[in-house]
N, C-alpha and C positions, 0 to 999 in steps of 0.2 A: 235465436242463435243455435247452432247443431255442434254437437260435435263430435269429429272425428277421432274416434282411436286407430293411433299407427301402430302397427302390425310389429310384434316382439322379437327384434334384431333388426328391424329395421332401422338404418338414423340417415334417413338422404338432410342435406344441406339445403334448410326450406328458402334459406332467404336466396340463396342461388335459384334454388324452384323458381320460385315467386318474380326474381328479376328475368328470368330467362322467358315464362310463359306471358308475365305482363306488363315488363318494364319499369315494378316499384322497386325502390330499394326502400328500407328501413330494419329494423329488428324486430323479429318474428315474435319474439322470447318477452318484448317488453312490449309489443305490438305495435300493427298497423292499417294505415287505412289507404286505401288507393281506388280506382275508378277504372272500369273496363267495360268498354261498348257492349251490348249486346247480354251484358250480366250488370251490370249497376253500380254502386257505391258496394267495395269490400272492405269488411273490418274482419282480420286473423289475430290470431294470438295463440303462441305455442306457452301448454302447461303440463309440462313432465312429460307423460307420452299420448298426450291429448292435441289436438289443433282443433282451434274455438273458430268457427264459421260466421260471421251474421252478413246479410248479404239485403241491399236493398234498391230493389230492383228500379229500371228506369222506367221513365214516364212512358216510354214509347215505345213498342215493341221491334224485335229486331228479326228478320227474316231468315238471319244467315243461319244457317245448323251446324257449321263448321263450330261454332264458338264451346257448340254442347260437348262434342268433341274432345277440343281443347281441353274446356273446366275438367273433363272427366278424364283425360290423360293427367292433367295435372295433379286430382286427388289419388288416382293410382301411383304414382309417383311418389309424392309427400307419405301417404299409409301404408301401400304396399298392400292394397286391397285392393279389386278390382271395382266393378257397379252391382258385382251379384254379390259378394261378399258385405260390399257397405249395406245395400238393401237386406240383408240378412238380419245382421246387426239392429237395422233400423226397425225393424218387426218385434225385435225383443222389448224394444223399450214402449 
């Protein structure tokens, strides 16, 4: 499980995120789990200014590069960090 720290002022609307980039609904806040091609079984869960990641991946690999894309528009969005920012972060710990 990863998690992301969202970026201080930032407060986007995750569960909007979440419905808009992969079509689940649920609540973020008390968690959930949803399934997406090419990325696997997602479980989120927002805690204060944390989003909890764990992500498990599918049996079969998926060709398309469009989806990296995707995942990675969608975590700039939700933290308001980019890929260089998160990989920053990720080096400290």
């Amino acid at each position: 499980m990863r998690e992301y720290k969202i970026k201080r002022g930032h407060n986007p609307d995750l569960n909007a995120l979440v419905s808009r980039y992969f079509g689940a609904d649920g609540d973020i806040v008390k968690g959930m789990q949803f399934s997406v091609d090419g990325i696997g079984s997602v479980t989120m869960k927002q805690e204060k200014s944390s989003l909890f990641i764990d992500i498990v991946p599918p049996k079969t690999v998926c060709g398309d590069h469009s989806i990296i894309k995707k995942w990675n528009d969608f975590l700039f969005e939700a933290t308001g960090k980019d890929t260089k920012e998160r990989k920053k972060e990720f080096g400290k710990i």
